[in-house]
N, CA and C atoms as an extended XYZ file, in Angstrom:
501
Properties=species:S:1:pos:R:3:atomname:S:1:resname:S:1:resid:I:1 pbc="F F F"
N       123.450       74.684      133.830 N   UNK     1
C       122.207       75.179      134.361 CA  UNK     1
C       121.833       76.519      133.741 C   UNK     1
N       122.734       77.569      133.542 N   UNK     2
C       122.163       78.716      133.118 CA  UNK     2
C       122.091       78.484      132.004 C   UNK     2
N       122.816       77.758      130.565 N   UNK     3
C       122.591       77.712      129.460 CA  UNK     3
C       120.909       77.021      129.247 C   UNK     3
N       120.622       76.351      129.970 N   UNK     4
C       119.504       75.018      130.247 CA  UNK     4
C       118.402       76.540      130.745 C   UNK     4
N       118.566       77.824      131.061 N   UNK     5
C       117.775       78.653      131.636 CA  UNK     5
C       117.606       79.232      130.689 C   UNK     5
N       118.504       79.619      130.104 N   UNK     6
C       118.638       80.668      128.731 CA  UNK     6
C       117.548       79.946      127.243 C   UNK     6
N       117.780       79.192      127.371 N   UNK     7
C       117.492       78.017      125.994 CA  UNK     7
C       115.979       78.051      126.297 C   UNK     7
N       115.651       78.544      127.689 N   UNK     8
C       113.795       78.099      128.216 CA  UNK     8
C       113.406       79.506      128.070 C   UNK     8
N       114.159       80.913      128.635 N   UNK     9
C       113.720       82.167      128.326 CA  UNK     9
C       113.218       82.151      126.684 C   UNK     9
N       114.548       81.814      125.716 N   UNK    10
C       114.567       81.893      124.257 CA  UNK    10
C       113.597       81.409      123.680 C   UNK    10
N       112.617       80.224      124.019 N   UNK    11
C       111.455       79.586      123.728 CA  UNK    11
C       110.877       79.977      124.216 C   UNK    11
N       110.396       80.634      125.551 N   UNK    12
C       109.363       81.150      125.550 CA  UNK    12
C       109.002       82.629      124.977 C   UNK    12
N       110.072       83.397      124.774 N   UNK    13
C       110.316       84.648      123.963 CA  UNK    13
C       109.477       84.237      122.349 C   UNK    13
N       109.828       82.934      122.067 N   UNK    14
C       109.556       82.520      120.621 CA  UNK    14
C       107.860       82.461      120.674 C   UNK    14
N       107.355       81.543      121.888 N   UNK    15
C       106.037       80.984      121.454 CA  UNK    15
C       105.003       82.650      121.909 C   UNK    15
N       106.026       83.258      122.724 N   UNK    16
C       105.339       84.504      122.869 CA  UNK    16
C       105.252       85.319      121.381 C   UNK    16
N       105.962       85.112      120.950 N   UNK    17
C       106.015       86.049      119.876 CA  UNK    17
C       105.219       85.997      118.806 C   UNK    17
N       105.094       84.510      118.645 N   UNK    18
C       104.380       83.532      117.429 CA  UNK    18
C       102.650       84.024      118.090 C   UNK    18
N       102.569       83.977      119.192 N   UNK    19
C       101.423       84.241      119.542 CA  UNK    19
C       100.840       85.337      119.299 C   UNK    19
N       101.566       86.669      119.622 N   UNK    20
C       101.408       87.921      119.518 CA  UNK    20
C       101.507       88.272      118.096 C   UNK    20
N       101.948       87.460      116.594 N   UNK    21
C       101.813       87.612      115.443 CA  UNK    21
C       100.303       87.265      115.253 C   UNK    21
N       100.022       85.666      115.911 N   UNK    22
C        98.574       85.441      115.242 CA  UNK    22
C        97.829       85.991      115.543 C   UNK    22
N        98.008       86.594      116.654 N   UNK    23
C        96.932       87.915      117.654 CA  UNK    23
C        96.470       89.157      117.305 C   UNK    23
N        97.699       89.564      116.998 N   UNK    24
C        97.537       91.499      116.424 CA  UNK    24
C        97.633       91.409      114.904 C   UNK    24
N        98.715       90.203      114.180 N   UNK    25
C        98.562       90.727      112.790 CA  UNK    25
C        97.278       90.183      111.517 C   UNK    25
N        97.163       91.026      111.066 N   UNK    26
C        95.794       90.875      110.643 CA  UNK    26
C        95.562       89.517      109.328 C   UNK    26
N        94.681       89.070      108.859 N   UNK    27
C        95.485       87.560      108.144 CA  UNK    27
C        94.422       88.088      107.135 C   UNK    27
N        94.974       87.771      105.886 N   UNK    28
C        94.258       87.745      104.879 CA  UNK    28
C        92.973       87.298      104.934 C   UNK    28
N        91.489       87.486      104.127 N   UNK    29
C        90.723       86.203      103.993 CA  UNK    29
C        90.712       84.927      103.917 C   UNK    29
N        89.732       83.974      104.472 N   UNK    30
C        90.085       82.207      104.350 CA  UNK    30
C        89.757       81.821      103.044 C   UNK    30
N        89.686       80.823      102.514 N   UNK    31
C        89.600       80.718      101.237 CA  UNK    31
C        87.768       80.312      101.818 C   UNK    31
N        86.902       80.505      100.997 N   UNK    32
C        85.797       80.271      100.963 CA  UNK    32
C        84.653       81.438      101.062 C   UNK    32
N        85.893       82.860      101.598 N   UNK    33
C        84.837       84.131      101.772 CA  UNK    33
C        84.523       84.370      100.232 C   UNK    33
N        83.061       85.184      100.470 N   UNK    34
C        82.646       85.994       99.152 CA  UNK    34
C        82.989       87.427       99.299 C   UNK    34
N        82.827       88.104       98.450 N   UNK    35
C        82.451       89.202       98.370 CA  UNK    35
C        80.802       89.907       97.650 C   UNK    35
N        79.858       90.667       97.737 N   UNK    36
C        78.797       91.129       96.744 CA  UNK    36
C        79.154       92.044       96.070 C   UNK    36
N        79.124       91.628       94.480 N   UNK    37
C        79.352       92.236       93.547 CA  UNK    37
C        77.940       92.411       92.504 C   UNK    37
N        77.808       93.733       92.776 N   UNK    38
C        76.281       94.447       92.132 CA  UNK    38
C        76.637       94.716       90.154 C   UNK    38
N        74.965       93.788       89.754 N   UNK    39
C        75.297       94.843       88.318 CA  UNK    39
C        74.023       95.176       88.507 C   UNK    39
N        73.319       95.645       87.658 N   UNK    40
C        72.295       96.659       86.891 CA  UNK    40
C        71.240       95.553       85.715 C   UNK    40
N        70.504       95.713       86.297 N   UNK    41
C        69.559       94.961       85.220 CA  UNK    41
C        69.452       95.468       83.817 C   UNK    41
N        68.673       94.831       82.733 N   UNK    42
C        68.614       95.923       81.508 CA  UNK    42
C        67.623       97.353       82.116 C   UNK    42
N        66.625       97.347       82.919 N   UNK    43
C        65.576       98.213       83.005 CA  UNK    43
C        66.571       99.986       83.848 C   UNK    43
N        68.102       99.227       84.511 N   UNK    44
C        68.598      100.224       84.386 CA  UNK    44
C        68.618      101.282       85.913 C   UNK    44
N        67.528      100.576       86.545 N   UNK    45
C        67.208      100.613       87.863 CA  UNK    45
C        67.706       99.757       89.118 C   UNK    45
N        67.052       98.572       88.839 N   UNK    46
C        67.160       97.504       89.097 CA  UNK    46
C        68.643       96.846       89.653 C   UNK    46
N        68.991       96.603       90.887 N   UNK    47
C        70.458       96.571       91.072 CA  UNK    47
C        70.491       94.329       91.688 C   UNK    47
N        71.032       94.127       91.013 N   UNK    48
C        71.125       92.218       91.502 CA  UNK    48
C        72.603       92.025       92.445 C   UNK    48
N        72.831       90.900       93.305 N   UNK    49
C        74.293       90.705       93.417 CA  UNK    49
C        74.610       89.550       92.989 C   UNK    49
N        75.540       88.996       92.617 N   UNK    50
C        76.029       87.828       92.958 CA  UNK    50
C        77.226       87.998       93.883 C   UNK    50
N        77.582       86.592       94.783 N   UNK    51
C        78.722       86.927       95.353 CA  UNK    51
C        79.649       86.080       94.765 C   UNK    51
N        81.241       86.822       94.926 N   UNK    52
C        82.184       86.295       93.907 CA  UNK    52
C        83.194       85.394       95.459 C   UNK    52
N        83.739       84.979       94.720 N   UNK    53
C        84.330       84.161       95.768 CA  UNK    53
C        85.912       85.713       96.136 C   UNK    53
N        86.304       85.634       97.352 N   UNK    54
C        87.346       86.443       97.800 CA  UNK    54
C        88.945       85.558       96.742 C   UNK    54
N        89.342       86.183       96.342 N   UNK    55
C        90.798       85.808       95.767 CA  UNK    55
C        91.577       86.069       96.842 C   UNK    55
N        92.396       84.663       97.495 N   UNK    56
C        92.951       84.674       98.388 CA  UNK    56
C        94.634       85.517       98.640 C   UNK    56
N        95.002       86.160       97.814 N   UNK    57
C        96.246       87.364       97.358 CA  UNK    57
C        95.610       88.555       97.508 C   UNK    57
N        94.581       88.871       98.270 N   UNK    58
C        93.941       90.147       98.050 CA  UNK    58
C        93.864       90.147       99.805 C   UNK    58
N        95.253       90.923      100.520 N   UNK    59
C        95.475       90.349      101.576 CA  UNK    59
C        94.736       92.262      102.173 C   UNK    59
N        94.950       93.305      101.740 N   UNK    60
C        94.609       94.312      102.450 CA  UNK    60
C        93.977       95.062      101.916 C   UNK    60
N        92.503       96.631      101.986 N   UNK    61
C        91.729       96.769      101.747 CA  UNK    61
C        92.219       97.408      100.607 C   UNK    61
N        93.325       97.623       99.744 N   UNK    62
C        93.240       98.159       98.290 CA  UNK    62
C        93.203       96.927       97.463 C   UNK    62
N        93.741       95.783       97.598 N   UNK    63
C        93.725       94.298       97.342 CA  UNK    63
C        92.187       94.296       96.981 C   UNK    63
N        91.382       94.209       97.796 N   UNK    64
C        90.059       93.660       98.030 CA  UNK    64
C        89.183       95.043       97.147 C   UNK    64
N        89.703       95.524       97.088 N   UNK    65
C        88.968       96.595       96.704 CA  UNK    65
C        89.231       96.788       95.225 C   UNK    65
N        90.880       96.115       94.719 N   UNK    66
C        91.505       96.063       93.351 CA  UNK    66
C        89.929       94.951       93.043 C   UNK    66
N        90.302       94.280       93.504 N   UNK    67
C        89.637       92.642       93.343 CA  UNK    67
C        87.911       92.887       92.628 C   UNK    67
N        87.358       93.468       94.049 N   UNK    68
C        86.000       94.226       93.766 CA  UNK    68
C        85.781       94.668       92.326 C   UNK    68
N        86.148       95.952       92.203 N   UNK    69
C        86.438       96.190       91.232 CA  UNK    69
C        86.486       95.811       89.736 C   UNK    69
N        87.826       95.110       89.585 N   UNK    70
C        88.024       94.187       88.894 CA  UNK    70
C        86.666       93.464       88.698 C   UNK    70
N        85.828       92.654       89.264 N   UNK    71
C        84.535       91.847       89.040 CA  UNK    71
C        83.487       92.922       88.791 C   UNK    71
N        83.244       93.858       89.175 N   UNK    72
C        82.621       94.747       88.703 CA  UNK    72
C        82.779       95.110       87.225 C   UNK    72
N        83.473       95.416       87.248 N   UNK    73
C        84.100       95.700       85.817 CA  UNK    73
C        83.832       94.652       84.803 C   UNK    73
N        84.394       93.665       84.990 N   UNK    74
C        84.005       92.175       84.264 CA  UNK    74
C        81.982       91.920       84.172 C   UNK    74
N        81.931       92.050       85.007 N   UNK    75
C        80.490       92.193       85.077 CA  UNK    75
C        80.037       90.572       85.549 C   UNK    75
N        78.787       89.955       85.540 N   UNK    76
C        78.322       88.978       85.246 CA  UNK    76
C        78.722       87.579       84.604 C   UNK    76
N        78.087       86.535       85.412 N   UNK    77
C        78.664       85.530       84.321 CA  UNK    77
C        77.980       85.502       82.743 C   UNK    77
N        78.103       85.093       81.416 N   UNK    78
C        77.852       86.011       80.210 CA  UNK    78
C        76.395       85.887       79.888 C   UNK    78
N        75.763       84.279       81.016 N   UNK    79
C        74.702       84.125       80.728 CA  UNK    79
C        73.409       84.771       80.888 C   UNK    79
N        73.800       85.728       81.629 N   UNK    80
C        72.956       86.822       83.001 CA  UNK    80
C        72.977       88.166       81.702 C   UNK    80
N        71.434       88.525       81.496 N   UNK    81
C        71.636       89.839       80.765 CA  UNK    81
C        71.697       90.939       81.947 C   UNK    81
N        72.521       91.758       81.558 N   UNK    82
C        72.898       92.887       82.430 CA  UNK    82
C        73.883       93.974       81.407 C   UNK    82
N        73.505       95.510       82.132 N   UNK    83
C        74.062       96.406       82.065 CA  UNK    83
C        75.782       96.545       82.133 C   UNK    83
N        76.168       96.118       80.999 N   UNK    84
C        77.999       96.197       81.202 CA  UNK    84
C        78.734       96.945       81.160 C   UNK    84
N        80.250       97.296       81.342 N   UNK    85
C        80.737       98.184       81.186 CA  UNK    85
C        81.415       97.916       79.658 C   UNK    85
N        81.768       98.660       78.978 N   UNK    86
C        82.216       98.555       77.735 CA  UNK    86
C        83.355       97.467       77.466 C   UNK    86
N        83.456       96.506       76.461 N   UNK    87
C        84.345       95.690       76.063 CA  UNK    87
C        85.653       96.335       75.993 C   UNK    87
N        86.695       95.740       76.915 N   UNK    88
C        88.100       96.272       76.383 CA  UNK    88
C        87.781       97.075       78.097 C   UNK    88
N        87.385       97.783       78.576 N   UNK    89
C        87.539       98.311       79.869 CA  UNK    89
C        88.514       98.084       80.448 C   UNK    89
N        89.556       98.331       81.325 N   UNK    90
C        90.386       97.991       82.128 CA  UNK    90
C        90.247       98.521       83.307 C   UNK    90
N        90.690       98.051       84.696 N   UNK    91
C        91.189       98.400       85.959 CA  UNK    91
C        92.543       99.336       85.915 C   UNK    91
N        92.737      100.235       85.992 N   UNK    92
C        94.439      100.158       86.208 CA  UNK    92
C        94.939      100.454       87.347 C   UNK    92
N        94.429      100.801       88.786 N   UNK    93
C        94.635      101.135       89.863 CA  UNK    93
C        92.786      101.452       91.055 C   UNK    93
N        93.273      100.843       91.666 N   UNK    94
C        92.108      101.210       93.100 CA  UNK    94
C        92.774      101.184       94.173 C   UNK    94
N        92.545      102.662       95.047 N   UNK    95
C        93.176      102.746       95.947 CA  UNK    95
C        92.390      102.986       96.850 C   UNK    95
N        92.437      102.583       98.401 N   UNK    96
C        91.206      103.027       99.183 CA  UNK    96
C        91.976      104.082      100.391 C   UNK    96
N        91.623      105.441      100.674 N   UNK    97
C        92.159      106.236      101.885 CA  UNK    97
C        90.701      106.662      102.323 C   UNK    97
N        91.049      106.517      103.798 N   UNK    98
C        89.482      107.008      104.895 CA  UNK    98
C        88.509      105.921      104.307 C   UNK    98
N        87.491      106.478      103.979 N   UNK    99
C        86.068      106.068      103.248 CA  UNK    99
C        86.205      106.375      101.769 C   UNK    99
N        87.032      106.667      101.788 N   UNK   100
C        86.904      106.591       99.626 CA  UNK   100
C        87.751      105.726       98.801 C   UNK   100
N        87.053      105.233       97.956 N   UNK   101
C        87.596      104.603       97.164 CA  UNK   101
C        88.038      105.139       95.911 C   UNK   101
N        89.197      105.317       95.564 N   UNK   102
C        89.514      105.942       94.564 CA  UNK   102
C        90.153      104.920       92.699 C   UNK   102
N        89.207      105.332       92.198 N   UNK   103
C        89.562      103.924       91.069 CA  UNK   103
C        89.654      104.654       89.677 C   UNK   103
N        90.815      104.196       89.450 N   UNK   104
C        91.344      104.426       87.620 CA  UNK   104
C        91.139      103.755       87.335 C   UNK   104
N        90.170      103.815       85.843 N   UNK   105
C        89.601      103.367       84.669 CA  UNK   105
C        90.291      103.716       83.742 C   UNK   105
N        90.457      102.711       82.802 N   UNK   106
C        90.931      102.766       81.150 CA  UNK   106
C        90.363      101.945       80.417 C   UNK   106
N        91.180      102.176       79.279 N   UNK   107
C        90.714      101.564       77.453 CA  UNK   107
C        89.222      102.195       77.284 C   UNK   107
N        88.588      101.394       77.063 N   UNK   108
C        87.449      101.549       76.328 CA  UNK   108
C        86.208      102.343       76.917 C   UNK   108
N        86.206      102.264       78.268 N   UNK   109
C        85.735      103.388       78.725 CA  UNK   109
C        86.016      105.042       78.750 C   UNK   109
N        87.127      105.490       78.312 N   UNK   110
C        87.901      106.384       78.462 CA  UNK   110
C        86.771      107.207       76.804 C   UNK   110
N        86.399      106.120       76.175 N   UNK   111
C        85.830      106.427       74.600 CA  UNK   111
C        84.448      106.368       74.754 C   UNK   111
N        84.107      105.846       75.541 N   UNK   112
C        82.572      105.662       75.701 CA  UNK   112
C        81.348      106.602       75.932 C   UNK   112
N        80.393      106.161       74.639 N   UNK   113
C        79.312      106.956       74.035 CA  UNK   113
C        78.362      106.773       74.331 C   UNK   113
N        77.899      105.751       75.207 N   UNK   114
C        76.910      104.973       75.302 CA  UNK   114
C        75.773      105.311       75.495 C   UNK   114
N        75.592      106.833       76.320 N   UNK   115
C        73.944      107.547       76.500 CA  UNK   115
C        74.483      107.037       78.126 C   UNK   115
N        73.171      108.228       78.602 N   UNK   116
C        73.226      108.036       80.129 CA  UNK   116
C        72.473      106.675       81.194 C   UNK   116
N        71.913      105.927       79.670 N   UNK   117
C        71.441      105.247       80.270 CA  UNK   117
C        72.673      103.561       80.763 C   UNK   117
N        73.454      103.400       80.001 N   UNK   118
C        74.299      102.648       80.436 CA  UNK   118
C        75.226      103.249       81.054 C   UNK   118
N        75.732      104.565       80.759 N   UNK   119
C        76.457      104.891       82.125 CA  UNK   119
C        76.364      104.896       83.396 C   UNK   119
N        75.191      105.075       83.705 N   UNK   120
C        74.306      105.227       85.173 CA  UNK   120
C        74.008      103.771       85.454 C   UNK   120
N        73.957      102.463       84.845 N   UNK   121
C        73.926      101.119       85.147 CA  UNK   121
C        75.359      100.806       85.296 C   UNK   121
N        76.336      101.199       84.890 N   UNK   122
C        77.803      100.949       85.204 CA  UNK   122
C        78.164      101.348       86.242 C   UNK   122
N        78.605      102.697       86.212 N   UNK   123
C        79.227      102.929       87.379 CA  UNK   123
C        77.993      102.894       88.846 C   UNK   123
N        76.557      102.842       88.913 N   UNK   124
C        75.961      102.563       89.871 CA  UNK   124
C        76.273      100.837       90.445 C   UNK   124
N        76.405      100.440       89.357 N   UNK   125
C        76.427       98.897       90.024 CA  UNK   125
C        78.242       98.906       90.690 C   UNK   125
N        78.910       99.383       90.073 N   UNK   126
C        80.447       99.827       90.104 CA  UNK   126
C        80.352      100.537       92.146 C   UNK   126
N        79.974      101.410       92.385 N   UNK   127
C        79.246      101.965       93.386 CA  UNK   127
C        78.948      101.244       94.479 C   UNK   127
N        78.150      100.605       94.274 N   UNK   128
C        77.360       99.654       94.905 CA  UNK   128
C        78.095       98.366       95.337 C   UNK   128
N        78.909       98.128       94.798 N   UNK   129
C        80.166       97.120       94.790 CA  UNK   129
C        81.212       97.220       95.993 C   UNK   129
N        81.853       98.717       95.661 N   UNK   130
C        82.955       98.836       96.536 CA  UNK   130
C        82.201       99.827       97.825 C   UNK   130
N        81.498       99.995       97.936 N   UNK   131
C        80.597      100.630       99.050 CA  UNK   131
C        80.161       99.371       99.916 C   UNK   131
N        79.590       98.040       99.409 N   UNK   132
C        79.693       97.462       99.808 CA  UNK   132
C        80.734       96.612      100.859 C   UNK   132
N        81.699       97.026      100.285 N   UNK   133
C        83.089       96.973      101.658 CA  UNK   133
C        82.822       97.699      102.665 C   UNK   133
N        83.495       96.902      103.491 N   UNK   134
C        83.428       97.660      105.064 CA  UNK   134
C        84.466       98.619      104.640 C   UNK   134
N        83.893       99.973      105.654 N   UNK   135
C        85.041      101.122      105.681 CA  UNK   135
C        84.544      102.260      104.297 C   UNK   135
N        84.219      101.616      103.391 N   UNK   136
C        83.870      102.644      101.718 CA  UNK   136
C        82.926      103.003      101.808 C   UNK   136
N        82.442      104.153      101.743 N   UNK   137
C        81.534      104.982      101.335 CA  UNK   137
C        80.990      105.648      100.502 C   UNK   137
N        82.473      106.052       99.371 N   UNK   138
C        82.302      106.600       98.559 CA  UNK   138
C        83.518      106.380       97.357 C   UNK   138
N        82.836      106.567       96.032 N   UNK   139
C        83.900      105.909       94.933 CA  UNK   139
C        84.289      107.138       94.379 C   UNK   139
N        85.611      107.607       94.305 N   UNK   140
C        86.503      108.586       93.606 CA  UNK   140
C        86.828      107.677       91.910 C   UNK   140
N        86.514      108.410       90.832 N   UNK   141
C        86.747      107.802       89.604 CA  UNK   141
C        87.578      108.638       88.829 C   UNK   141
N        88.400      108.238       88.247 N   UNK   142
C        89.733      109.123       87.494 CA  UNK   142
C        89.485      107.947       86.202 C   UNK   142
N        89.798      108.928       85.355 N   UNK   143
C        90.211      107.799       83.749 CA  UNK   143
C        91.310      108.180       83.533 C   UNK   143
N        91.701      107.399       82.763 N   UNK   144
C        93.800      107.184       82.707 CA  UNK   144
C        94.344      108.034       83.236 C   UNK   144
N        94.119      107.985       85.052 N   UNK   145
C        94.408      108.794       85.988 CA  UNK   145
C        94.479      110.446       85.735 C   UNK   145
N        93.967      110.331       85.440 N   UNK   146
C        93.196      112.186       85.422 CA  UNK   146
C        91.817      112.134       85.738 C   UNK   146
N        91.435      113.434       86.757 N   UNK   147
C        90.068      113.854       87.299 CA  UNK   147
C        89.158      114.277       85.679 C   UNK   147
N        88.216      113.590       85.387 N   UNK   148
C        87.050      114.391       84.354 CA  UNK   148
C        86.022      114.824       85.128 C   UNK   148
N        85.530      115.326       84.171 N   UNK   149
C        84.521      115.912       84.593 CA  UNK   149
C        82.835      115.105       84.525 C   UNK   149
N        83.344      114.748       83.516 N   UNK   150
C        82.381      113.461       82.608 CA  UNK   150
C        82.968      112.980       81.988 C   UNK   150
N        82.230      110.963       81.282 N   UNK   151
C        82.626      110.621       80.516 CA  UNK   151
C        82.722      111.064       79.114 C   UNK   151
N        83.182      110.825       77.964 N   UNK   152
C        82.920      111.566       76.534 CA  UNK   152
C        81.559      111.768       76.253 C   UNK   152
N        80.228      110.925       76.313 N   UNK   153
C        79.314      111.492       76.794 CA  UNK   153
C        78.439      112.411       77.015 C   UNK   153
N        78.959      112.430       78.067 N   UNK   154
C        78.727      113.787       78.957 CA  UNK   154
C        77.373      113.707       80.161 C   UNK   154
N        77.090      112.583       80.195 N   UNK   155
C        75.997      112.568       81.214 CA  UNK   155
C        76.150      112.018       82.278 C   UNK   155
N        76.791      111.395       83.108 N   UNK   156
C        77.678      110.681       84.604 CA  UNK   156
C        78.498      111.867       85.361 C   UNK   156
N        78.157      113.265       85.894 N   UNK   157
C        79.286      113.557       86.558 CA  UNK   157
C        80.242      112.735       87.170 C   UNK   157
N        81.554      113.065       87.305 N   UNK   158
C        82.611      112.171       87.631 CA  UNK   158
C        83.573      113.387       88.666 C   UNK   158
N        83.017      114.399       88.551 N   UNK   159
C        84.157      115.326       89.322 CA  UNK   159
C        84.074      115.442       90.908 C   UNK   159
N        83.122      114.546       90.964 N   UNK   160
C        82.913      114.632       92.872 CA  UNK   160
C        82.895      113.295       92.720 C   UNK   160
N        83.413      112.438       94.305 N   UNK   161
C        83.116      111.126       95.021 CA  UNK   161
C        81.385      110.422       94.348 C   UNK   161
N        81.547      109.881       93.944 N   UNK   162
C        80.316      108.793       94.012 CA  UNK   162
C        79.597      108.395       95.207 C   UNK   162
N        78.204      108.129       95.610 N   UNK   163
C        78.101      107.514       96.634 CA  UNK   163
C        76.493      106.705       96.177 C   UNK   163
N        76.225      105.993       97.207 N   UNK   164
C        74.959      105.151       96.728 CA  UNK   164
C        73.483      106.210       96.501 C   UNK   164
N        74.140      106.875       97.386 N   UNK   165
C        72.873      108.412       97.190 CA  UNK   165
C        72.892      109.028       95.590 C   UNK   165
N        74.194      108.863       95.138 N   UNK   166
C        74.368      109.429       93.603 CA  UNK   166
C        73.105      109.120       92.990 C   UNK   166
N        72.384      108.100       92.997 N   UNK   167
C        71.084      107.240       92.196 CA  UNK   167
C        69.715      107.816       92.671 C   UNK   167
């Protein structure tokens, strides 16, 4: 009888528990969410979205925010003319604390000459992207993790947070 008592506490300890996982812990996206990912028309103003589908490994908000990113960066599908970020670009880190998003850029951006007019279609649509997440407000940008000031350039300040007001 008491083993027959014990064996019913132990299961219900279990289905309690299983319950209180699906309850409080937080679950990745389902497969089928999007995300809006902004580029820049040629005119440079002009901001479009498409939504990208959520990559289901992108379980918590630096994940989702790597992810973001990442499609930002990539830009468009190739058929869509739009404002890109330079060929060769890389992600190498996005991290999100409070309301900021903080994102290291490399390769080919790190070189980039382009005039202010494709800079300001990059990182605005870039902007516009991860702001678009719940919680972000504002995009912190580092190139091969160091604070600039500007790109080579010289026309994008980069030494303060980004925000959609930047435009």
């Amino acid at each position: 009888m008491r083993t027959l008592r014990t064996l019913a506490v132990v299961a219900l300890l279990a289905v309690l528990a299983f319950v209180a996982y699906r309850f409080f812990v937080p679950r990745p996206p389902s497969g089928g969410g999007t995300i809006p990912v902004y580029y820049a028309k040629l005119d440079g103003e002009t901001l479009a979205k498409w939504d990208v589908s959520v990559n289901p490994n992108a379980r918590d908000a630096d994940s989702v925010a790597f992810y973001a990113t990442a499609q930002a960066v990539a830009g468009p599908p190739p058929d869509v003319t739009a404002i890109r970020f330079p060929s060769g670009t890389i992600v190498r880190s996005t991290h999100v604390s409070g309301s900021t998003a903080t994102v290291d850029l490399g390769g080919a951006v790190a070189h980039e000459q382009s005039g202010s007019f494709a800079e300001s279609g990059e990182f605005k649509a870039l902007v516009w992207t991860l702001t678009a997440l719940p919680g972000i407000d504002a995009v912190d940008v580092k190139i091969d993790g160091a604070r600039v000031a500007t790109l080579p350039g010289g026309h994008l300040e980069l030494d303060e947070p980004l925000t959609r007001t930047s435009w």
